[in-house]
py3Dmol code that shows the C-alpha trace and the ligand (Angstrom):
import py3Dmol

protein = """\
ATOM      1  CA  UNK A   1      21.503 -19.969  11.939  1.00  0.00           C
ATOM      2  CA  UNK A   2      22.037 -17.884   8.407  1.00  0.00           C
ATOM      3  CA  UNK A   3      19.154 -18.152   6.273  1.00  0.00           C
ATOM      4  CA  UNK A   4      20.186 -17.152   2.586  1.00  0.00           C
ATOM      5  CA  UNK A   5      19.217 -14.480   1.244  1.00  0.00           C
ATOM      6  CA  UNK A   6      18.067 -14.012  -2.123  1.00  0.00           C
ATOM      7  CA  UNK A   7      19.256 -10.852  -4.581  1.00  0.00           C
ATOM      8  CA  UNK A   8      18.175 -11.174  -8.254  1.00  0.00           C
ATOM      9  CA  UNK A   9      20.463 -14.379  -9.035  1.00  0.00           C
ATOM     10  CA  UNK A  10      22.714 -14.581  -6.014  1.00  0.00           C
ATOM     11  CA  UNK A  11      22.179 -16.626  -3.037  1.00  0.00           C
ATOM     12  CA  UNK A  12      24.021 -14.433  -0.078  1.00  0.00           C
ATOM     13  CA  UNK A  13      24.690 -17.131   2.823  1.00  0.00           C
ATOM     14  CA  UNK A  14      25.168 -20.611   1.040  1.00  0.00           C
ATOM     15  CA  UNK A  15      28.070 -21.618  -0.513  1.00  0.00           C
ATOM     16  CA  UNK A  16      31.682 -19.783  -0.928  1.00  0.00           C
ATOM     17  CA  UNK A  17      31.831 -16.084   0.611  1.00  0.00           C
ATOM     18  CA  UNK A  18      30.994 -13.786  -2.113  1.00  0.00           C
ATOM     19  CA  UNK A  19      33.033 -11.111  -3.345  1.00  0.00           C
ATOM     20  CA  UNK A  20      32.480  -7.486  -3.393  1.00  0.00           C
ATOM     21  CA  UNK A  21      34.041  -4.714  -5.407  1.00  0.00           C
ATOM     22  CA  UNK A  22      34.087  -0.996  -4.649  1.00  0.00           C
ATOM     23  CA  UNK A  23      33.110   1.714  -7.214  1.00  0.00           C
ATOM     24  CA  UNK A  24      35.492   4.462  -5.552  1.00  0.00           C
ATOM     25  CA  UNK A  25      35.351   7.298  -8.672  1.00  0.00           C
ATOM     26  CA  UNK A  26      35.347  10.965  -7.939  1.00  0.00           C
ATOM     27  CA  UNK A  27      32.797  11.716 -10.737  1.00  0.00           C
ATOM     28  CA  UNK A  28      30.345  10.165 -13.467  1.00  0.00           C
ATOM     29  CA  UNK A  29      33.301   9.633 -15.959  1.00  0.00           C
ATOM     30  CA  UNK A  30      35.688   7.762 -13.102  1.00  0.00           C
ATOM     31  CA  UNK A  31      33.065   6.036 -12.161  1.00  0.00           C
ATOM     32  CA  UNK A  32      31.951   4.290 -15.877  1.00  0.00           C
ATOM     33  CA  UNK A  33      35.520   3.544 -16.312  1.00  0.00           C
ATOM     34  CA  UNK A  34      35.913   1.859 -12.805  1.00  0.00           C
ATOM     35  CA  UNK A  35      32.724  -0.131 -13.455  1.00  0.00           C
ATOM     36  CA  UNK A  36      33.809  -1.527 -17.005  1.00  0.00           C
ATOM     37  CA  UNK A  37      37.268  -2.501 -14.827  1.00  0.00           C
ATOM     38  CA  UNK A  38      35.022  -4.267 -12.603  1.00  0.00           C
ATOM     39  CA  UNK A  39      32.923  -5.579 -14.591  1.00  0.00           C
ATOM     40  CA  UNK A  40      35.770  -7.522 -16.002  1.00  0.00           C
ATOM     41  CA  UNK A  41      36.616  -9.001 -12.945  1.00  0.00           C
ATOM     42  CA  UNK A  42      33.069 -10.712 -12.704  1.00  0.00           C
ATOM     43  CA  UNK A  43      32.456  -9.669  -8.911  1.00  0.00           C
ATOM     44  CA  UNK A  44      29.135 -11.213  -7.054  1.00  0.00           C
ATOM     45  CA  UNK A  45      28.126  -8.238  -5.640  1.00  0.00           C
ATOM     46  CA  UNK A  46      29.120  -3.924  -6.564  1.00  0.00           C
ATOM     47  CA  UNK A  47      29.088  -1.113  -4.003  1.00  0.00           C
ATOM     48  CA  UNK A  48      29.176   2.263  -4.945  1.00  0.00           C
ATOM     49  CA  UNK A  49      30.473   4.394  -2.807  1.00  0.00           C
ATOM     50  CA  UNK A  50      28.664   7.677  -3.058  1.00  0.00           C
ATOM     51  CA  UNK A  51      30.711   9.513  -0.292  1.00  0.00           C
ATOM     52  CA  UNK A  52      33.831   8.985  -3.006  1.00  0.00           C
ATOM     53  CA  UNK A  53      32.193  11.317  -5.459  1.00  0.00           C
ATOM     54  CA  UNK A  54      34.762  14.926  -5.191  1.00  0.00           C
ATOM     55  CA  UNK A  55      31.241  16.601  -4.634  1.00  0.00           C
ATOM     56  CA  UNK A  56      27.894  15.588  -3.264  1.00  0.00           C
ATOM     57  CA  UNK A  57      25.652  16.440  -6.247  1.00  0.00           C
ATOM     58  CA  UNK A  58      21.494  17.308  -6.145  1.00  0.00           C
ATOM     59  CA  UNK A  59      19.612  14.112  -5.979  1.00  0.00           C
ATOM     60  CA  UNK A  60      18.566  13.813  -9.806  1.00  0.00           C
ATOM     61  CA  UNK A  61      22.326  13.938 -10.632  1.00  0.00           C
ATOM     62  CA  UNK A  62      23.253  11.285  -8.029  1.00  0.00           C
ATOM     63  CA  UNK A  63      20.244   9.295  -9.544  1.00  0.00           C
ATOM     64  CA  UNK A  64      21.915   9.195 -13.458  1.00  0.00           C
ATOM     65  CA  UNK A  65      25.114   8.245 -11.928  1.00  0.00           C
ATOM     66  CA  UNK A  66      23.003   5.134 -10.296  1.00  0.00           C
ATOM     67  CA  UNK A  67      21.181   4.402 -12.833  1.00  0.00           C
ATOM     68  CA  UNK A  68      23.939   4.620 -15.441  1.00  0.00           C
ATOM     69  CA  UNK A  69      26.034   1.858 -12.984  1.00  0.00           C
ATOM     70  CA  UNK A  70      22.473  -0.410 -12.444  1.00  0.00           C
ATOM     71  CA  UNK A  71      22.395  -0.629 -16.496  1.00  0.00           C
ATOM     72  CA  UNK A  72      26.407  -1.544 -16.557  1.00  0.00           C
ATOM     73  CA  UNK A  73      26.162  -4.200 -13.322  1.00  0.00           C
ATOM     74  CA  UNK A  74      22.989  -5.798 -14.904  1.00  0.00           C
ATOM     75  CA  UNK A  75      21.576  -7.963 -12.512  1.00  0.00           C
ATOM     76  CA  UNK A  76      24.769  -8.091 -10.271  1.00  0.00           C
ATOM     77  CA  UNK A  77      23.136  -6.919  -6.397  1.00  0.00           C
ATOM     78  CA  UNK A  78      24.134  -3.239  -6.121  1.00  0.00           C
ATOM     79  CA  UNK A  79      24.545  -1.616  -2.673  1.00  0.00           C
ATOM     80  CA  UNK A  80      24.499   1.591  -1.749  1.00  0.00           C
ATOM     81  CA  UNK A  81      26.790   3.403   0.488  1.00  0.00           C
ATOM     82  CA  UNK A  82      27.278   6.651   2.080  1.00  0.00           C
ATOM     83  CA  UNK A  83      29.659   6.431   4.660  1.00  0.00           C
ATOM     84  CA  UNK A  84      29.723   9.311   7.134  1.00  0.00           C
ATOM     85  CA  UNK A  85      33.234  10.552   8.507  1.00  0.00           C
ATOM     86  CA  UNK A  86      32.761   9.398  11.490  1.00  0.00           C
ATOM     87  CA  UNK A  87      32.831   6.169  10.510  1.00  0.00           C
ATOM     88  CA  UNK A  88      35.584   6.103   8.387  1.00  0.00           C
ATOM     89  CA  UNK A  89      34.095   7.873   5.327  1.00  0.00           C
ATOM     90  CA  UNK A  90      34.633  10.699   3.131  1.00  0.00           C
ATOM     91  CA  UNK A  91      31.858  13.346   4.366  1.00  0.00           C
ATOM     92  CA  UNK A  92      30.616  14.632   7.264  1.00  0.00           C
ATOM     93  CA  UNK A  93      26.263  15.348   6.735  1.00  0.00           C
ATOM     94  CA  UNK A  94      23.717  16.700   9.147  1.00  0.00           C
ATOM     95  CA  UNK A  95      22.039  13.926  10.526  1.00  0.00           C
ATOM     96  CA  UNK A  96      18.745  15.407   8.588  1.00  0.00           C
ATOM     97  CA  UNK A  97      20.652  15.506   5.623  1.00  0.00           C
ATOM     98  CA  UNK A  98      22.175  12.133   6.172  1.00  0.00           C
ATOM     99  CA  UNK A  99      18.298  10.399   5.995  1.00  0.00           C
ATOM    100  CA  UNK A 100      17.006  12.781   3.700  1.00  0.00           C
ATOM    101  CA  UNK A 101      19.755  11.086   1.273  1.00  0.00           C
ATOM    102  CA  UNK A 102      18.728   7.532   2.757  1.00  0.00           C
ATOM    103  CA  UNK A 103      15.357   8.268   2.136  1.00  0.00           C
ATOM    104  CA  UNK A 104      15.549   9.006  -1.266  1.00  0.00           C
ATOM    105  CA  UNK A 105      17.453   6.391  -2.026  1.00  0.00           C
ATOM    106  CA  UNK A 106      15.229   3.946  -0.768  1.00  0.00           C
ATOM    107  CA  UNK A 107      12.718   4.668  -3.240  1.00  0.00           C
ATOM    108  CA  UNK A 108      14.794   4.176  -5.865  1.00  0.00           C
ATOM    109  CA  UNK A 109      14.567   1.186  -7.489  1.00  0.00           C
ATOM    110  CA  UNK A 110      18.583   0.926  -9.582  1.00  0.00           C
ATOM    111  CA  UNK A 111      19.848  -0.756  -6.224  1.00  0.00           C
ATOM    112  CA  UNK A 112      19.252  -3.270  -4.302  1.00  0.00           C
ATOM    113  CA  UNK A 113      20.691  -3.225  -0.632  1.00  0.00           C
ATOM    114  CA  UNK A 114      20.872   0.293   0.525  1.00  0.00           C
ATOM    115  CA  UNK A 115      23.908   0.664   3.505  1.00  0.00           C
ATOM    116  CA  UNK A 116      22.053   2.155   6.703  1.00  0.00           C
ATOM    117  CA  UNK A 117      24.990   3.041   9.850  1.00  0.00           C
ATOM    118  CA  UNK A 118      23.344   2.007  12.682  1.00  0.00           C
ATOM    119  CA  UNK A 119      24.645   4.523  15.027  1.00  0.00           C
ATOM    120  CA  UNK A 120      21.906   7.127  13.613  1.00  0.00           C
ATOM    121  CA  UNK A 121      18.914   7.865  15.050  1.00  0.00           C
ATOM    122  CA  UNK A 122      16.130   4.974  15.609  1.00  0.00           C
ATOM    123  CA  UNK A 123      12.881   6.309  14.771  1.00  0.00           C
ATOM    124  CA  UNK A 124      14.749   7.512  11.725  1.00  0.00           C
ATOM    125  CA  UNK A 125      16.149   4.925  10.846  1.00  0.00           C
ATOM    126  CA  UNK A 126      13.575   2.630  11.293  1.00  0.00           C
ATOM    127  CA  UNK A 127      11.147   4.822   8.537  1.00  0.00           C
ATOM    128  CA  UNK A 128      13.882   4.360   6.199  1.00  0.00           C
ATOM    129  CA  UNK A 129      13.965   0.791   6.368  1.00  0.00           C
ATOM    130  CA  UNK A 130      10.613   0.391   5.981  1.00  0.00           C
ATOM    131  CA  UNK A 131      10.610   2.289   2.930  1.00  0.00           C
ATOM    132  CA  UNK A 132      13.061   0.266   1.774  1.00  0.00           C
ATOM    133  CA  UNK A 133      10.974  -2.998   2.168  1.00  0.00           C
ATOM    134  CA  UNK A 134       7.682  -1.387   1.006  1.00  0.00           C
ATOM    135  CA  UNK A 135       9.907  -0.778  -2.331  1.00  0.00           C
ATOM    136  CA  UNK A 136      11.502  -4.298  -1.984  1.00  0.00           C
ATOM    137  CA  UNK A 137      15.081  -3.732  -1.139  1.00  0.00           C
ATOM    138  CA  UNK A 138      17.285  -4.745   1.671  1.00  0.00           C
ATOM    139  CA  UNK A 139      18.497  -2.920   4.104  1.00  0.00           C
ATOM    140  CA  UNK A 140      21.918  -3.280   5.398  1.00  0.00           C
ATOM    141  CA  UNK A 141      22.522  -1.989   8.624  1.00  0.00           C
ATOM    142  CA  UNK A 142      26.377  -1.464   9.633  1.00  0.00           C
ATOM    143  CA  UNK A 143      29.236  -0.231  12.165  1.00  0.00           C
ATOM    144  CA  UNK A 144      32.691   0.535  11.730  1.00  0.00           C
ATOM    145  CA  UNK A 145      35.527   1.697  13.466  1.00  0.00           C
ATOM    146  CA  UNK A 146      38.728   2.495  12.015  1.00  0.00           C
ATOM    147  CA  UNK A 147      40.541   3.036  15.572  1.00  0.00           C
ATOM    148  CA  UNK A 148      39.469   0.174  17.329  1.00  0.00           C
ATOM    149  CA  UNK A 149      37.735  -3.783  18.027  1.00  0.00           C
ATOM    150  CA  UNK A 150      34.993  -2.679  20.422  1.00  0.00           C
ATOM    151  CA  UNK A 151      34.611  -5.680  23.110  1.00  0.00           C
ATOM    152  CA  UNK A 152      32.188  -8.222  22.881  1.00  0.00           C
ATOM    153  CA  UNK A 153      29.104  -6.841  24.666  1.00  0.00           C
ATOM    154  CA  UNK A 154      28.972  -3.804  22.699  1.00  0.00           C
ATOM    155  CA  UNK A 155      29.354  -5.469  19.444  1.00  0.00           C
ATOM    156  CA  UNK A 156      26.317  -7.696  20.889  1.00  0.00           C
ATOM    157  CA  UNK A 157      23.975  -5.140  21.882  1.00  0.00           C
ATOM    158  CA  UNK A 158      24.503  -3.319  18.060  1.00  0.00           C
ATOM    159  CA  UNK A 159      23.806  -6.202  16.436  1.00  0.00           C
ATOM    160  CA  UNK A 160      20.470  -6.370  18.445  1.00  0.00           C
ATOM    161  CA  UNK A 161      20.053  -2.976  17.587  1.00  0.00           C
ATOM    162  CA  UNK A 162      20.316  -3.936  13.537  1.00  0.00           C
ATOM    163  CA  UNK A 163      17.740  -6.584  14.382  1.00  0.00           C
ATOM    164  CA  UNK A 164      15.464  -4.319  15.878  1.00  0.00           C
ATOM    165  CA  UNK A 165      15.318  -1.830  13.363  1.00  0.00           C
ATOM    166  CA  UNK A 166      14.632  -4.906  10.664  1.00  0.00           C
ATOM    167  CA  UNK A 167      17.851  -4.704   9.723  1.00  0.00           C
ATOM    168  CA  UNK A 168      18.161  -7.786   6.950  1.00  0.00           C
ATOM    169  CA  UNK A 169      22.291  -8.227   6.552  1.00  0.00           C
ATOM    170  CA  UNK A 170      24.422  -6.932   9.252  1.00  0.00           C
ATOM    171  CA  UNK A 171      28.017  -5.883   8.512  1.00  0.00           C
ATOM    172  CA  UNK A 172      30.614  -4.982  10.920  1.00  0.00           C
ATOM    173  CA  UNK A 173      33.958  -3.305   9.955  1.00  0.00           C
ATOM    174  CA  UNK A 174      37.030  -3.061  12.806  1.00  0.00           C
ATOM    175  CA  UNK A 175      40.539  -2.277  13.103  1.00  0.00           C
ATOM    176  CA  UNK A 176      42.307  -4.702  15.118  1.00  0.00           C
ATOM    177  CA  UNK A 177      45.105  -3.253  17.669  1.00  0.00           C
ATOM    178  CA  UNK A 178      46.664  -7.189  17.981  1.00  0.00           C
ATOM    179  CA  UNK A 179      45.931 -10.692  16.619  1.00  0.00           C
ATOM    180  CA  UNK A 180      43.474 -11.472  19.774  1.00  0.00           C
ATOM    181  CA  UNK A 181      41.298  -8.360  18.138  1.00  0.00           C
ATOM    182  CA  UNK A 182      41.039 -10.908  15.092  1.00  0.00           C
ATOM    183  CA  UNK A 183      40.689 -13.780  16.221  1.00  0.00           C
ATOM    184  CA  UNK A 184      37.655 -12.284  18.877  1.00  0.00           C
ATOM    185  CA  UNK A 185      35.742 -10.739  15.558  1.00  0.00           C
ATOM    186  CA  UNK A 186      35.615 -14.132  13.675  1.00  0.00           C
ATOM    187  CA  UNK A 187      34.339 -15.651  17.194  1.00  0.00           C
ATOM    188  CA  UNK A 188      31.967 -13.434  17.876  1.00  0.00           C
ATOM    189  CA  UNK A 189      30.863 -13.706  14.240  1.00  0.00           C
ATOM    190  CA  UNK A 190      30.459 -17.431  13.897  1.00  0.00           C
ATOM    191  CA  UNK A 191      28.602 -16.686  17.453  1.00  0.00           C
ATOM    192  CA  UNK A 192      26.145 -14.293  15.876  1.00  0.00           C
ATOM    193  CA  UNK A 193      26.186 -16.182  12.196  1.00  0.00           C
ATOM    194  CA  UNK A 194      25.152 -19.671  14.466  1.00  0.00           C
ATOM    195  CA  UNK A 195      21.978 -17.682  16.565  1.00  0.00           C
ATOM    196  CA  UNK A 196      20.775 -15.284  14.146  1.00  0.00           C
ATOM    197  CA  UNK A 197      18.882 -15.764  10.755  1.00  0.00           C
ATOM    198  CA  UNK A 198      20.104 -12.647   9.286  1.00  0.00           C
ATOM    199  CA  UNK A 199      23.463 -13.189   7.369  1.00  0.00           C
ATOM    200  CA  UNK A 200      26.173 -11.626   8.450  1.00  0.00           C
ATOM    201  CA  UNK A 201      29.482  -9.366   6.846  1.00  0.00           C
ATOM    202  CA  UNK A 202      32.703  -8.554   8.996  1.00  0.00           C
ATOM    203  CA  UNK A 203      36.282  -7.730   8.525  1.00  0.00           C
ATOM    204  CA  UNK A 204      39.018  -6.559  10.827  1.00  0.00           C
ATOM    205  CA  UNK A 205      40.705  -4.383   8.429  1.00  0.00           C
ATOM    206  CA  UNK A 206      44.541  -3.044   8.042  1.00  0.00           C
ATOM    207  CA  UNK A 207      47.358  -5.662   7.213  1.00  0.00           C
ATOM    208  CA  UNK A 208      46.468  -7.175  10.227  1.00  0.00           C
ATOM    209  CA  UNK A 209      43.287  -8.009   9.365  1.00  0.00           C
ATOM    210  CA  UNK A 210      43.417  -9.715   6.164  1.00  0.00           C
ATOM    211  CA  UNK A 211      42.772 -13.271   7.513  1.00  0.00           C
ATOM    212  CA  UNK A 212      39.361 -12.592   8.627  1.00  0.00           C
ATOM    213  CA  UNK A 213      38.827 -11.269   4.509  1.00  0.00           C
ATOM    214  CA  UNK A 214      39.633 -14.884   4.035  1.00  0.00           C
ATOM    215  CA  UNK A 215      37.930 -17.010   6.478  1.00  0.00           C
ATOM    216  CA  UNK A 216      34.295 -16.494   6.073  1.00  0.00           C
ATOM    217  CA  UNK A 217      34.090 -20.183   5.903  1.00  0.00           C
ATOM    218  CA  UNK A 218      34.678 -20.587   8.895  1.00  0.00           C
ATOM    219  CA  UNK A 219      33.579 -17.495  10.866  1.00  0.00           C
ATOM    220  CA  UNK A 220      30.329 -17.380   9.098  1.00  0.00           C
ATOM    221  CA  UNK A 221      30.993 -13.857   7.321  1.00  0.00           C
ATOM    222  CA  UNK A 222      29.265 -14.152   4.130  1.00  0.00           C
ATOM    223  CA  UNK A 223      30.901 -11.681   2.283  1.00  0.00           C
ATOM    224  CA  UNK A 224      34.064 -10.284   1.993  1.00  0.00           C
ATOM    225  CA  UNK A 225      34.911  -6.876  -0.320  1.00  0.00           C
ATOM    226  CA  UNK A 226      38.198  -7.166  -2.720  1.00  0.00           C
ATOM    227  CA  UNK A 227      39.892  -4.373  -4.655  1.00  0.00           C
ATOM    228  CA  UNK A 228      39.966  -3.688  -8.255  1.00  0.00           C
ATOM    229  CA  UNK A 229      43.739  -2.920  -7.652  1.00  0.00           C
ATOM    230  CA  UNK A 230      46.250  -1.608  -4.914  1.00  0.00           C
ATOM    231  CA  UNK A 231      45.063   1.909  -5.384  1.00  0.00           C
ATOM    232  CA  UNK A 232      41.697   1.574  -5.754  1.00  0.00           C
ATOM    233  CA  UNK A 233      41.163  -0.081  -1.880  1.00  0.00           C
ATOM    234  CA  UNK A 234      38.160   1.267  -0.247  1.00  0.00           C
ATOM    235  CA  UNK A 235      39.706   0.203   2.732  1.00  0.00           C
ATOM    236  CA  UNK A 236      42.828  -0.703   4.424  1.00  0.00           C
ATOM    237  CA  UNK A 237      43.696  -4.475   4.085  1.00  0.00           C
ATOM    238  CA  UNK A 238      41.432  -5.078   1.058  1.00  0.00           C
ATOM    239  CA  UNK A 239      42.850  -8.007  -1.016  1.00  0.00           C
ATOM    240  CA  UNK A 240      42.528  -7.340  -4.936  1.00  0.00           C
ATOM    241  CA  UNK A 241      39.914  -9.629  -6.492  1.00  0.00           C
ATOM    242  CA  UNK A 242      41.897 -12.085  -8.660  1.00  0.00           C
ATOM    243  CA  UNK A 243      44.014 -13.321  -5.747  1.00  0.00           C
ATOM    244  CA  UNK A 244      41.195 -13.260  -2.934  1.00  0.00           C
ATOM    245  CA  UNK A 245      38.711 -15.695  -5.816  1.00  0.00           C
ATOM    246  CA  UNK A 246      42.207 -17.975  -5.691  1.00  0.00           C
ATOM    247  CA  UNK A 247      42.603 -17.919  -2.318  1.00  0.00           C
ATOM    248  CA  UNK A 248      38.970 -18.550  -0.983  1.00  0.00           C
ATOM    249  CA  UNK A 249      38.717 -21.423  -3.791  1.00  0.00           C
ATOM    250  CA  UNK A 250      41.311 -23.259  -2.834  1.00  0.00           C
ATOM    251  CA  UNK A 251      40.417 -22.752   1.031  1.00  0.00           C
ATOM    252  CA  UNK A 252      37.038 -23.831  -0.242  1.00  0.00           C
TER     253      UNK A 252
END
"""
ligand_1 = """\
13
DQA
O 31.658 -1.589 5.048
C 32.427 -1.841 4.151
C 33.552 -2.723 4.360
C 34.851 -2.014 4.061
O 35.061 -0.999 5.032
C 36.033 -3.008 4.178
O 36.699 -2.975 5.204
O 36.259 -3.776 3.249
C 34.800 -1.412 2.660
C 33.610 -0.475 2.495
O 33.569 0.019 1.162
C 32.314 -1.176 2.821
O 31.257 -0.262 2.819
"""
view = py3Dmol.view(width=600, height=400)
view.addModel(protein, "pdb")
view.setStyle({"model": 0}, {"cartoon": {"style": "trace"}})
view.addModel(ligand_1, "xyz")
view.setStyle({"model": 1}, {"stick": {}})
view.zoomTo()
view.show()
């Protein structure tokens, strides 16, 4: 059963789904704007997504740009993402590269839930996450597939795999090909959300999808990511803020 977590003043797990918003500027300036938009919008949790920057910078760079968002977001959790091509991101890195970024990152102490994709190597991953604990943050290990709704086993035996690597959140990202893709995702999710303690995110995304955005009350999903506006989705089938805070009060 979902244990809550805590992250500076949130409670992830108990009450209403929270909402996330994407930071999805190109560089430092887009990215301030984007923030102060967000900001606005008072979201529960931010991600920046580093992969949306036009160029991967050196690491001291990428370090003003996070610290400069930590000071804006306050004590609003702040996850970190770098999502890799291949799973439906914006660059493709060397898989040394890829943890050498990851490891960096979890020493640094302006976020607070660093994004790990699971599908990287174990030992690997595994160092990074302990770094990340030894420095106090959370590790949030993740899958996505932008073609497909793997079946059920294989969905299973990843989210064993989060576990194993200590994993503390687990998020899972899908693109339905019919309804039955849907409604199997918020299944399996209540499934896993029932039997394990670690909370757990999922969407199927595209227009498709947008009920399982919705439903975390009843799937178990704890959180669910909304758009600062139409063109600012960081995925397909993201719902913009203001009507998904309507919709999942009222649903409440
Ligand atoms: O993993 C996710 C979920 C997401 O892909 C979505 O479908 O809303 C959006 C991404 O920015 C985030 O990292």
């Amino acid at each position: 059963m979902t244990k809550p977590i805590k992250i500076n003043n949130t409670l992830l797990g108990s009450g209403i789904p929270k909402i996330a918003v994407s930071i999805t500027g190109k560089d430092k300036l887009q990215i301030i704007s984007q923030v102060n938009q967000i900001m606005k919008l008072a979201p529960d949790v931010v991600e920046w997504r580093i992969d949306y920057l036009s160029c991967i910078p050196n690491y001291e760079y990428l370090h003003s740009i996070l610290s400069k968002i930590r000071q804006l977001t306050k004590s609003i959790p702040l996850i970190c993402t770098f999502r890799s091509i291949a799973e439906g991101g914006n660059y493709h890195l060397s898989e040394q590269q890829y943890l050498k970024l990851l490891s960096k990152l979890s020493q640094d102490n302006s976020l607070d839930i660093l994004d790990i994709e699971i599908n990287h190597d174990t030992k690997l991953i595994s160092k990074v996450i302990q770094q990340l604990h030894a420095n106090q943050k959370l590790a949030l290990g993740s899958l996505h597939d932008f073609r497909i709704t793997p079946d059920n086993d294989f969905i299973l035996n990843k989210i064993a795999n989060m576990q194993a690597v200590s994993a503390d959140i687990f998020k899972l990202a899908f693109m339905p090909t019919n309804s039955q893709d849907v409604l199997r995702l918020m299944t399996i999710t209540r499934n896993i959300a029932d039997s394990y303690d670690e909370p757990i995110i999922t969407m199927s995304m595209g227009a498709l999808g947008k009920t399982s955005r919705i439903s975390g009350n009843t799937s178990g999903s704890v959180l669910t990511f909304g758009s600062l506006s139409q063109h600012n989705e960081s995925a397909p089938g993201q719902i913009c803020v203001k009507n998904l805070k309507n919709i999942l009060k009222t649903i409440q």
